[in-house]
Each structure stands twice: as structure tokens, then as C-alpha cells.
N, C-alpha and C positions, 0 to 999 in steps of 0.2 A: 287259415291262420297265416300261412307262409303269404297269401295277398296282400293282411291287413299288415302285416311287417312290411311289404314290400312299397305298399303306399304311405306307410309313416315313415320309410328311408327316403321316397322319393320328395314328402313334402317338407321333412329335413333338408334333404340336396336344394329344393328351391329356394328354402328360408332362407341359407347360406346364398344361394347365388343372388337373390335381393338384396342380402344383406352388403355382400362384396359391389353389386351394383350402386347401392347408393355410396358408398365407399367413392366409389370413382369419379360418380358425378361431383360428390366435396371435392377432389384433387383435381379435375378438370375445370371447375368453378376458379379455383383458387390460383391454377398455372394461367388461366385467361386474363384472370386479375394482376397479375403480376406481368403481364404482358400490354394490358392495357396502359398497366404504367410507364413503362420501357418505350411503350410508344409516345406518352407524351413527354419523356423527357428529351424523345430523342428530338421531337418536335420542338423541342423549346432550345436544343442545343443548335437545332439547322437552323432556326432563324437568328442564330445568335453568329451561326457561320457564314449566312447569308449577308448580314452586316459587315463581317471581316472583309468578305470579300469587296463588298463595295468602296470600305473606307482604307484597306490595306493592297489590295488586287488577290489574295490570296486565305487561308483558312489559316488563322494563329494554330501552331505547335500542340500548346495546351487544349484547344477546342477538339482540334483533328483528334486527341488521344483517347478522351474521354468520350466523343463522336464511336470511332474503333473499339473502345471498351463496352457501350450501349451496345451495338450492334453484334459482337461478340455475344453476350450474356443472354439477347435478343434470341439467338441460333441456338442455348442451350434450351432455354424455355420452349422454344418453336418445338426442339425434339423431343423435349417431357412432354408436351399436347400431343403430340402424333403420339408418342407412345401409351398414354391412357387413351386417344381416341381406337387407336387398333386395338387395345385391351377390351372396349367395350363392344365393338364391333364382332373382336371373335366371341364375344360371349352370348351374346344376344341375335348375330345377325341370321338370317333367313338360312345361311346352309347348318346353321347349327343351333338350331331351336332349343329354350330353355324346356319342354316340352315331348324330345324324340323316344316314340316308344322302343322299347329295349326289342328282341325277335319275339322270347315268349308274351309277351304282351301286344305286339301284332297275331301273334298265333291265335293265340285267345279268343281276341274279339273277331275275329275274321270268318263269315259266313259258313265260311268249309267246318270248321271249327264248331262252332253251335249247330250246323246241321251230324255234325257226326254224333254230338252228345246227344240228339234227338232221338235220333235211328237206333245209336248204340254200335254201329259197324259204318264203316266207310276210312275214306284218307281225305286228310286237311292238309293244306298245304298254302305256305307265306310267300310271296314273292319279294323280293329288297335287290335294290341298285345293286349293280357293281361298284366296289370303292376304284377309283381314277387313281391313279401316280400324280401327285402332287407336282406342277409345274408354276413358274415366274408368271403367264401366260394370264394377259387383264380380261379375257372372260372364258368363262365354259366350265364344265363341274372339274375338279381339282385345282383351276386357277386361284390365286393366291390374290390376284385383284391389284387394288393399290397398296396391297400389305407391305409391297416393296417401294420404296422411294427413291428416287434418282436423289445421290449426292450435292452439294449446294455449298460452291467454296464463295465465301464470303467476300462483299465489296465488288468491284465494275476493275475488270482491267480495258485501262486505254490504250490507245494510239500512241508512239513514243512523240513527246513533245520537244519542241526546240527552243534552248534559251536562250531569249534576247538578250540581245549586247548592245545593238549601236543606240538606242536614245540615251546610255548611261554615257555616251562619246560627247554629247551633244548637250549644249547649256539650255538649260528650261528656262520655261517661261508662263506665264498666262495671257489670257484676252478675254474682255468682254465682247469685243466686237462679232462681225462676220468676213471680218479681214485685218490684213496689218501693213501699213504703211512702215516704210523707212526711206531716207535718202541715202544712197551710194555713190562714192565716188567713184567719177568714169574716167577722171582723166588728171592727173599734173605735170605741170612742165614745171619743172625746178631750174629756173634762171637767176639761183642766185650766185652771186660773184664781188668777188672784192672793189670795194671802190676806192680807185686808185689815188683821187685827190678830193680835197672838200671841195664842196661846190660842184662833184660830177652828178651827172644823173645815175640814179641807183639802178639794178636789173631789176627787169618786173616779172614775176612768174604768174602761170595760170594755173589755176583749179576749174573743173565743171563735175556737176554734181546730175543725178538722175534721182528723181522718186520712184521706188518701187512698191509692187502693192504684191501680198500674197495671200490668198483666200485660204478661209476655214471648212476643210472638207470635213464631208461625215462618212464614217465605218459604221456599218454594224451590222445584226444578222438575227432571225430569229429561229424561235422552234414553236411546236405544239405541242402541248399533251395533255393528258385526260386528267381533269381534276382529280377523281378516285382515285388515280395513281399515283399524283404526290400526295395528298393524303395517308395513303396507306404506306407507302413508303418516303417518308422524310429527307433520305439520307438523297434517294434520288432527285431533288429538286436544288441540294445543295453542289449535287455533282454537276448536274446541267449547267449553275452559275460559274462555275469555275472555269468548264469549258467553253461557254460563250465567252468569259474573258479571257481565257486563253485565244477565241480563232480574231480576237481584238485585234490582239498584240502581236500574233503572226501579221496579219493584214497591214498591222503600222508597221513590222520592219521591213515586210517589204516596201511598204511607199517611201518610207525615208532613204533608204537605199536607191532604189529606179522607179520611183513612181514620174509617170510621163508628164503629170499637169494638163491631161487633156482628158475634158467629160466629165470632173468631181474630182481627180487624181491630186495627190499632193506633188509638187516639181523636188523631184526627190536628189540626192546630196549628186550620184551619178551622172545624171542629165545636166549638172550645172557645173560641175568639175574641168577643172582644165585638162586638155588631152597631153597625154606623158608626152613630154621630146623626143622621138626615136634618136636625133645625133649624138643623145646622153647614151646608146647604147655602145657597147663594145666587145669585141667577138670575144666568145666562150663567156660571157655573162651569164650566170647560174640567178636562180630565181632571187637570191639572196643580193646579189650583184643588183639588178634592177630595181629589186625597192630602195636600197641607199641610194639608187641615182634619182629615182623619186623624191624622196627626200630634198635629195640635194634641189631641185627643180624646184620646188616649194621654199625654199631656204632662199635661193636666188630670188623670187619674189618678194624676199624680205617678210618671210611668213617661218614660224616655228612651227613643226608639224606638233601634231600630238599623239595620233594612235596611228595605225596600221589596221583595215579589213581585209580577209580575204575569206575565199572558200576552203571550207575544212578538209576539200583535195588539195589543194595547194599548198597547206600549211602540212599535213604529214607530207608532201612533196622536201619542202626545207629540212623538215624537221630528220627525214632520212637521206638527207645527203650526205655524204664521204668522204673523205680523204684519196689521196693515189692509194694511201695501204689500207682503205676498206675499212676504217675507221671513222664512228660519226662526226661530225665535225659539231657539229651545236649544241647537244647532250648529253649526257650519261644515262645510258638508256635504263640503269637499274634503279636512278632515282627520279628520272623525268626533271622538268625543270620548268619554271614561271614563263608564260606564253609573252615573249620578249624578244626584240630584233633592233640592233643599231642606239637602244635604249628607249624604245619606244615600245608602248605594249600594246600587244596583239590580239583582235577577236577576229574568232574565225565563225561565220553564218554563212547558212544557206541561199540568205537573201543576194548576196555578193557571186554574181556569174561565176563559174568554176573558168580557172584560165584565167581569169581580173583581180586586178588589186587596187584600192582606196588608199590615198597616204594623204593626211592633211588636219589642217590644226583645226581638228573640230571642236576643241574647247572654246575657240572666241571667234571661229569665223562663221556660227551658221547657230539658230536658235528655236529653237519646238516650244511652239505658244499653245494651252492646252486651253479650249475653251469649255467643253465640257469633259468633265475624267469619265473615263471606263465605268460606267453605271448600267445594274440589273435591273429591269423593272417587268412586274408581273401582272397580266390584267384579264379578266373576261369579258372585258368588252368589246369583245374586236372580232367581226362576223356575226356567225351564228354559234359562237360560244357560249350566250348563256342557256339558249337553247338545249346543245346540247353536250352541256359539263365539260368543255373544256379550257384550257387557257393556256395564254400567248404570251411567251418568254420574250423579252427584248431585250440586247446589250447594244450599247452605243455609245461612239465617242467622238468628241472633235475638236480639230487641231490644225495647226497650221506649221510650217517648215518655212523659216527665214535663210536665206545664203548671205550672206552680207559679202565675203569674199571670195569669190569663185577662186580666182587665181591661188587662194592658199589652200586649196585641193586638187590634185592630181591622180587619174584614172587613166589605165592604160590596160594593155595584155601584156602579158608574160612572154608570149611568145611575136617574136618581132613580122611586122606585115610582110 
């Protein structure tokens, strides 16, 4: 009697855990479904960020949020899956069979057991594992396996990035070509002079002119990666675009600043700059001292500067200079103050040698013709990618740098030779 109870409790206990089991599979069904979904919107939002970038350089406000919000909701879903999949797994898995006989039911059926009911006299006896101390530890008996999951803070931290300043110094342009002509002027003699009486001969002045040509170089750089893995992860193929156009646009300021013009380089604003007067210096000249005589030196050319570059050493160098009574002399240090010097505004980059400063009218004396903009493009054709699944990221761009007038830029050191 006490067996045939013992077997209608036990095929109760299984009904239930059938029953709970197919329970799960419906909730596991249905977090996958809701997952599948998540994935393609998220897919549909990246291609949509993918376009920003190419038509904007960057990912619009409103896509980024709702990008962030998918991928958010993405990570709650991700944890209801793990959490009904470890629910199924402690139920059903091999260390814990829906099936484990209890002790008296290994007793029972066990040899010792039916030989002693035979005889009538004798000892029977069960053997059963030692229970283990339950440890983290991914295998061996009491290991908990992959029950435990390593935490997963959401989204890609980068590399701090640097923002460009000098092509916003600089007047734009376009070209269809693979170069660009201008003529410059190299030379005038201004001989003109009053004519004392009618009938004299007038002064005659000269002009001479130079054509210049400056070529359209190309940036650009690629990557690789496994199809499957932007597929599977969306978000990651939109981040890749961003930073191929972000290592663009590092790459351009530095050419426009010192690019040499030799080998593909662009002849960048540095190399074509008039070198500072040292007689314009004067003892105890403070860094601040030296760029107004910059200026002045561009001025005397009969040139209006426009901005100011330097290294963002050399600008906190200004920015913490002092008085004789140890007071700042440029700022208020508890409200800061607009990056400005002489009335000219100031960017400060990397690209600009630490020690050097840039002073000159980059609004009308030099011009950036873009012939192709900053564009993503993505492809398997290239090797043996389609072979095997993967694809080849490319951002590229090309442009060219005009000076038209040297002399109304001046570059020097800080520090006198």
C-alpha cells in the first residue's frame, strides 16, 4: 500500500514538473520572440545611423537615443532568456534527473536487498555519493557550471577622441577634378607717383603672377570583420563607421596643419607659413607678448589675421600666467572664459607642435576643396571574403589645401633660437 502511494506521489511530482516544463518552453518561446524583434529594429535603426553618418559625419541625437533605448531593453530581455534557460536546465539537467531514486527505493531494488528477502537472514546495504560543498567552479560534481554569468556593462568604451578645429578656420570648397589650379601673385612694384605736369610721362608699375597647382590626395583606412558578427550585433557595424570617420578626420588635421606635400601628403598651412621675425621679439616677452607680435607681422603684410592655433600646452601655459601679486592675469578662474587673445579666437589641437603657434588670416588666405566627403562603404568582395563570411569596411576621403597667401600666415616658436 505505502509503494502504490508512493508511486502515485511520484507520478504526480512528474505530471507537475511536465507540466511546469512546458510552461517554460511557452516563456522561453516568447522572450526569443521578443528578442528577434529587438533585433531587427535595432537593425533597421543602424542602417539608418549608418546613413547619418555618411550624410552628417556623425549619428543624429534622436537615432543615438532610441539606438541606446533598443539596446537597453535588448540586455533586459538577454536576462529573462538566461533566466528561464538556467530554470530549465536546473530542472531537467543530468545532475538532477527528473527521475533520482529516493535511498529506500535504491534499497529496495538492490541485489543485497532481494537476496536477503530470499534467505530470510542476511544485511543489505545502499551505497550513494558523497554530497560536494557547492562551489563558482565551471566543472566537477558541486560546480555550479555556467549558472554564474560574468556581468556585461552595456555599449563599447573608446579611446578619448580629439576635436577638430582647424578646417572650421579654413574657407571650403569643392572640386571635381584631381587637382586645382590658381594663379598667385609673386611680385608688385607700386611706382605710382604724381604727375607733375600734362604731357609728362606717367610712372609705370609692375606686376608678375605664378600659376600654382595643388593635388587632390586621398585618406583612408580599412577594417575587417566577420559577417556573423555584424549581423548579430548591429550596433557594432554602426560603431565601426563612426570611428573610421573619426581616424579621417584626425588624419586631415593633421595634414592641414604639417602635412609635408611629399609622397600623397597634402602641403599643409605650417610648411607654407611665413617664418615669425625674431627682431619683432623683445626681452621678457611672455608667450602672450609673442603672438600680438605675430599678428603685428601679418598686419604689416597688409594681411588681417583671423584665428590663433596652438598646443593645448601652450594655451594652459597663457591661460596660467600671473601677475607680480600672483594673480591671473587673463581669467577668472571660477568662471573660465571664451578661448580669445588680442580679439582673435583661439583653437588649441594636437596637431599644432607643442612649443609652436599658427597666427593668420585663415578665412581668405588658404582654401580646402573637398572632392570626395568622408564616405563608408562596405563590401565582400574583396579577397577571399566571400569564401569565408567576411567583410571589408572602407572610409575614404579627398581633398585638396590651397594657400593663396603665404605671407598672411606666420609660424614660429615660443621660445627664441
Amino acid at each position: 500500500m505505502h509503494n502504490a502511494m508512493s508511486n502515485l506521489a511520484r507520478a504526480e511530482s512528474r505530471q507537475m514538473e511536465r507540466k511546469e516544463h512546458a510552461d517554460d518552453k511557452v516563456q522561453l518561446k516568447a522572450v526569443s520572440d521578443l528578442l528577434d524583434q529587438r533585433d531587427k529594429e535595432i537593425k533597421a535603426f543602424a542602417e539608418k545611423a549608418s546613413q547619418e553618418i555618411k550624410e552628417h559625419g556623425t549619428i543624429l541625437t534622436d537615432t543615438k537615443t532610441v539606438l541606446d533605448g533598443l539596446v537597453k531593453d535588448g540586455l533586459g530581455l538577454q536576462d529573462r532568456l538566461q533566466e528561464v534557460e538556467q530554470k530549465l536546465a536546473r530542472r531537467f539537467s543530468a545532475n538532477d534527473p527528473i527521475d533520482l531514486k529516493s535511498a529506500g527505493e535504491e534499497l529496495s531494488d538492490s541485489e543485497d536487498f532481494k537476496a536477503l528477502q530470499t534467505r530470510g537472514r542476511g544485511i543489505a546495504r545502499v551505497g550513494r555519493k558523497a554530497v560536494t560543498n557547492i562551489t563558482s567552479a565551471t566543472t566537477g560534481t558541486g560546480g555550479v557550471g555556467v549558472g554564474i554569468q560574468p556581468a556585461r556593462v552595456p555599449g563599447v568604451f573608446a579611446e578619448p577622441e580629439r576635436q577638430f578645429v582647424i578646417r572650421d578656420l579654413i574657407m571650403p570648397g569643392r572640386t571635381a577634378s584631381t587637382s586645382v589650379e590658381f594663379v598667385q601673385e609673386t611680385g608688385f612694384q607700386n611706382m605710382a607717383g604724381i604727375q607733375a605736369k600734362e604731357g609728362d610721362m606717367k610712372a609705370q608699375s609692375d606686376l608678375s603672377f605664378a600659376l600654382k597647382t595643388t593635388n587632390v590626395v586621398t585618406i583612408a583606412h580599412w577594417f575587417r570583420a566577420s559577417k556573423q558578427v555584424l549581423s548579430d550585433i548591429p550596433l557594432l557595424q554602426s560603431y565601426i563607421n563612426g570611428r573610421a570617420i573619426y581616424g579621417l578626420k584626425y588624419k586631415e588635421e593633421d595634414q592641414l596643419i604639417a602635412g609635408n606635400g611629399v609622397a600623397g601628403n597634402l602641403l599643409g598651412l605650417i610648411p607654407q607659413a611665413t617664418a615669425f621675425n625674431n627682431a619683432l621679439r623683445k626681452t621678457g616677452d611672455t608667450k602672450i607678448d609673442t603672438l600680438r607680435r605675430a599678428i603685428l607681422q601679418v598686419r604689416v603684410a597688409e594681411y588681417r589675421a583671423s584665428a590663433i592655433a596652438l598646443n593645448p600646452v601652450d594655451w594652459a601655459d597663457i591661460e596660467l600666467t600671473k601677475d607680480a601679486n600672483g594673480s591671473y592675469i587673463w581669467v577668472n578662474v571660477q568662471e573660465g572664459g571664451a578661448q580669445r587673445l588680442w580679439k582673435l579666437p583661439v583653437v588649441d589641437s594636437n596637431a599644432v607642435p607643442e612649443g609652436e603657434f599658427l597666427v593668420g588670416a585663415m578665412n581668405i588666405a588658404a582654401q580646402v576643396f573637398d572632392r570626395e566627403e568622408a564616405a563608408v562603404e562596405v563590401s565582400t568582395e574583396d579577397g577571399d571574403n566571400f569564401r569565408t563570411n567576411m567583410v571589408t569596411i572602407r572610409a575614404e576621403e579627398r581633398l585638396a589645401l590651397a594657400v593663396y597667401r603665404p605671407e598672411s600666415f606666420v609660424h614660429g616658436d615660443f621660445d627664441a633660437a
